[in-house]
Structure formats: C-alpha cells, structure tokens
N, C-alpha and C positions, 0 to 999 in steps of 0.2 A: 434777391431778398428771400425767394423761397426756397434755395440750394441753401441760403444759411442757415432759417430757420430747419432747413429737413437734419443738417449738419449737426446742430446744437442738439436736436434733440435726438439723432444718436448717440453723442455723445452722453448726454444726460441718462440714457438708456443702458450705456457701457458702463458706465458709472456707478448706477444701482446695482446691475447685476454682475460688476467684477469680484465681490467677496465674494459672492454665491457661488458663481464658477470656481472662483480659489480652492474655495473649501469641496466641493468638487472631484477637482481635478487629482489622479490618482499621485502624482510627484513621482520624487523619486525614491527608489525603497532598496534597502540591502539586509542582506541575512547574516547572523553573526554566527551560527555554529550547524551542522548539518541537519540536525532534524527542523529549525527554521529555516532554511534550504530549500525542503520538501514543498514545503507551503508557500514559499512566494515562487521557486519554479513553477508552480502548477496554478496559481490563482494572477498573478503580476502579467503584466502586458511587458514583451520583453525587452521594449523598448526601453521605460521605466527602470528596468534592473540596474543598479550602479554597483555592485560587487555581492559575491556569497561568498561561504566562505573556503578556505583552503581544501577541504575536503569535500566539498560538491559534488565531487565527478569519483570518489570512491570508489570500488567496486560493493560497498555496504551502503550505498547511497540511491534511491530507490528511483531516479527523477536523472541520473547523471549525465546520460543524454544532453539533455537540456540545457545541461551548464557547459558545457562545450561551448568554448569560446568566449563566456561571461570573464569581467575579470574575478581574479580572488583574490581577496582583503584579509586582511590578519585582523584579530578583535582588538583594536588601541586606537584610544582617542583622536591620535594621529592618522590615521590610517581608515577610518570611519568619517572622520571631516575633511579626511582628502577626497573624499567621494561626492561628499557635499549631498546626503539625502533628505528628503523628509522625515522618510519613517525607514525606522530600523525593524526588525522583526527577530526577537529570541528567544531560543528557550533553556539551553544552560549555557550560552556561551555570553561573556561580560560578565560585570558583576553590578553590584550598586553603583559604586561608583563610578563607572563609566555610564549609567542611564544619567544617573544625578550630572555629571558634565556634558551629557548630550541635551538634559532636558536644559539648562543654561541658557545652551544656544540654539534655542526653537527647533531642535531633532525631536521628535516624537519616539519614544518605543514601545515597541506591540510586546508584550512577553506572554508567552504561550502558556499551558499550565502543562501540568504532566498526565496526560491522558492516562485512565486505567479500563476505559470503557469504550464504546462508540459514542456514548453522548457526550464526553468530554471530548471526543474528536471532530465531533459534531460544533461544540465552542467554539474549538482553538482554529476551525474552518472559518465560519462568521464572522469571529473575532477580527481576523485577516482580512477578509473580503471585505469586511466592513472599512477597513482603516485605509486599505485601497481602492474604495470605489467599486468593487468587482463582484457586489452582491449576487447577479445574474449568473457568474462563474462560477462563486460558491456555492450557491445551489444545488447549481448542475452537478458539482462533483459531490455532494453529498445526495445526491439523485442515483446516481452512478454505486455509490456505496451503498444505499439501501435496497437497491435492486442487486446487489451481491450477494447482502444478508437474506433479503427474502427468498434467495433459492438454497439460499446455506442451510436453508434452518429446517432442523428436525433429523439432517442425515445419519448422525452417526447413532441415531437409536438410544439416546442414555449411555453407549456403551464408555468406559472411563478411560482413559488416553492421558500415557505419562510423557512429559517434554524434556528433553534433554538434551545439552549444546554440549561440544566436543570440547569445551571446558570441565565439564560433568556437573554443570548445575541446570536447576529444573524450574518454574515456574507455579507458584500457585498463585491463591485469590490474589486481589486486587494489583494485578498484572494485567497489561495487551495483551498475554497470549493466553491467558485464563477467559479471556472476554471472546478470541475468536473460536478457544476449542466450544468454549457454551453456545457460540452462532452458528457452528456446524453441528448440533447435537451430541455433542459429548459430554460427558462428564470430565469433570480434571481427578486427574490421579493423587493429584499432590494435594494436600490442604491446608501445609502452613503457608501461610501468603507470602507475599511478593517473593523473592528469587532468595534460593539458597541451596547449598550442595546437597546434591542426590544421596541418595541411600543405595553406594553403587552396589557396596557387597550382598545387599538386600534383592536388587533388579538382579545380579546372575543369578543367586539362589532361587528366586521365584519373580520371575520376569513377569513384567505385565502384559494383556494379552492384546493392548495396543498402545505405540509409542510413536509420538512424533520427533521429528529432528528437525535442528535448526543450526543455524551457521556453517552446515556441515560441505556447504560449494565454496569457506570462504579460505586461505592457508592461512593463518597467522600464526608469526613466532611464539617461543614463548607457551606459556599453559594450554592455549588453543590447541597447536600444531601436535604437542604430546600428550592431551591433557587424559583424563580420566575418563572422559569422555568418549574416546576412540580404542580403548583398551580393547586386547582382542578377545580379550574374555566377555566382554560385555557386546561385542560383535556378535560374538558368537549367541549370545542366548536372546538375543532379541532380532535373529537373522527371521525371516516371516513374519515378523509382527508390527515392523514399522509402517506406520498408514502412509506416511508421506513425508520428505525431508523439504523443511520451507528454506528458502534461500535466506541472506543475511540483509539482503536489502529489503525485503517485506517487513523484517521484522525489527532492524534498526531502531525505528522511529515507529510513536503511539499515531498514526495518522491515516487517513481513510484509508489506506492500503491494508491496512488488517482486514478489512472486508474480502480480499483477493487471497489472503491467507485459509480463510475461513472458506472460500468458493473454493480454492484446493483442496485444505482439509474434505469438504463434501465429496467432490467429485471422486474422490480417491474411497471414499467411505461405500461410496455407493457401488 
C-alpha cells in the first residue's frame, strides 16, 4: 500500500512539473543563414543542434570550426521540417513566409535584429540564450566581450582611421565597424553612414594617416579579387599607414566578435 501510495504521488509530482521542464528544456534549434550560425554555435549545447546552414564552415565564418560535422540545411520549408526543431534562429536568411509556415506548426523563430552597435549585440546574445535556455552561457560570452572592450578602449588617442575592403568601400556611422574603430579609440574617417564607395582618387592624393583593412586574407572572384580596393596605386600610398588588416570572419557578422576586432585594432595602436 505504501509503494503505491509513494508511486501515485510521483507520479502526481511528474505531472505538475512536466510543463515546466518542457518549457525548460533547450529542444532542438537550427540556423538558417550564417551570421545565425555564429550565435547558436557559440550559445546551443551541441547536442541540441539539428542543421546550420550551408555556409557555416566558410572561410568568412567566424565559429567554423564548430560546425565541422553538424549537418547543413538549405533554408525551405521542406528542409527545416526535415529537421524537426523547436526553434529556428535568423537573421537574413528565410523570409516571412517561411516563419509564418513554421510558426503553423509550433516552430518558434528567433530573428536577430541587425546589430550597428555592441548593445545591439548585446540583444541579439540574450535574445538567443534566452529562447535556448543558455542564459549562464550568454552571459559569459558577453563577459568575455566586455572585458575585450574595456582594454580596447582609449588606445588609438582620437586619432581618425579610414576602413577600406579590397572591394574599395569604406564604412561609416551606424555600421559594426564604426562601433569597433570608436571601442579602440579612434575616430572614423568617413562620416557618411553605413557602407559606400571610397573616395579612392581622394586616399592616393592625400592618404590618411591611418587605415584599417578588411577582408583582405579572403580571395573572392569577381570585384573583390580585382577590385579598387587593391589597386597598386592605392598600395602604394597607404604602404606605412595601415594600423591593422582585420580578417573577413571578425567582421562578417555584427556579433560579439567585433569586440576581438577592436582588442586588435588596440593592440596594433599601441
């Protein structure tokens, strides 16, 4: 009689608390395009992972390591329910229409916002960690990122720093990479906001007296590989003045890893 009575009332025990664990429980989660990628490699338990996407293991993919041996999923309805997750996690990859038929059939999706800052990356960490249970993890990696910026900061004296990708465009305000040159103490060179072509003929004539590089470890065909960006004239006048060439996986993606961009920027300053 008392094995039953002990019986019944676990069971009654399991009972109240199986929603609670449900909701809980991190499930299963996939990423639809690579800068979501970034964020459930680094926050998701890897068990957990049921696909990322095609481009994970990049060489502009900043986490690709990690994805070694995960599967990869194409972004289609088909191909997302073949996976069968909980939560999906993106930020330009799908469109409406594929959240609108995921949310149908009780898929959840996380969509990221498009970082221009560290507090927005700050969000788009939480955001994540939250929807997976992994608050303790997020934390830690935004722990990790503020102790990058706290040594980042103040090195490069004010001095102003022009960025430019072997495409030959440049970065200003409300851009990732205006937010890591200001966390290294720099000034930006440029001041129309977000990305647009250089003023190449402008930098040979009177070159700036510091330039950062980007993309410049990556080959790509196409305007990259020949672009305006690599011209030899413009080698030539900015040869001594480049503070530092960031690689293309720091800067792929708006995500704590700007912080690591900004510790380089510093260390090179100093």
């Amino acid at each position: 009689m008392r094995a039953a009575l002990l019986a019944g009332l676990a069971a009654g025990l399991a009972a109240v608390a199986g929603p609670a664990a449900a909701q809980l429980s991190p499930g299963r989660v996939m990423s639809l395009d690579s800068c979501a990628d970034q964020y459930v490699l680094a926050l998701a338990a890897r068990e957990t992972i049921v696909g990322v996407s095609p481009r994970a293991d990049a060489p502009d993919s900043f986490l690709r390591a990690r994805a070694a041996g995960l599967p990869k999923r194409r972004t289609t309805l088909e191909a997302v329910l073949g996976a069968h997750p909980d939560v999906v996690v993106r930020q330009w990859g799908g469109d409406a229409r594929l959240t609108a038929a995921l949310a149908r059939r009780g898929v959840r999706t996380i969509s990221l916002g498009d970082a221009t800052d560290f507090d927005g990356v700050r969000a788009n960490v939480r955001q994540v960690a939250e929807a997976l249970s992994r608050g303790r993890e997020g934390e830690a990696l935004l722990a990790r990122m503020d102790a990058d910026l706290a040594g980042a900061a103040g090195a490069g004296r004010g001095r102003a720093a022009f960025y430019l990708t072997p495409g030959g465009y440049t970065a200003g305000p409300s851009t990732m990479i205006d937010a890591m040159l200001r966390a290294a103490g720099f000034t930006n060179a440029s001041a129309q906001p977000y990305f647009s072509p250089a003023p190449l003929e402008r930098l040979v004539l009177n070159p700036p007296k510091a330039v950062v590089l980007g993309f410049f470890d990556l080959t790509r065909a196409g305007a990259d590989r020949w672009g305006p960006g690599r011209h030899a004239a413009l080698r030539q006048a900015t040869r001594g003045r480049v503070v530092a060439s960031l690689p293309g996986a720091m800067l792929g993606c708006s995500a704590w890893f700007a912080a690591d961009g900004a510790r380089v920027l510093a260390e090179a300053a100093r």
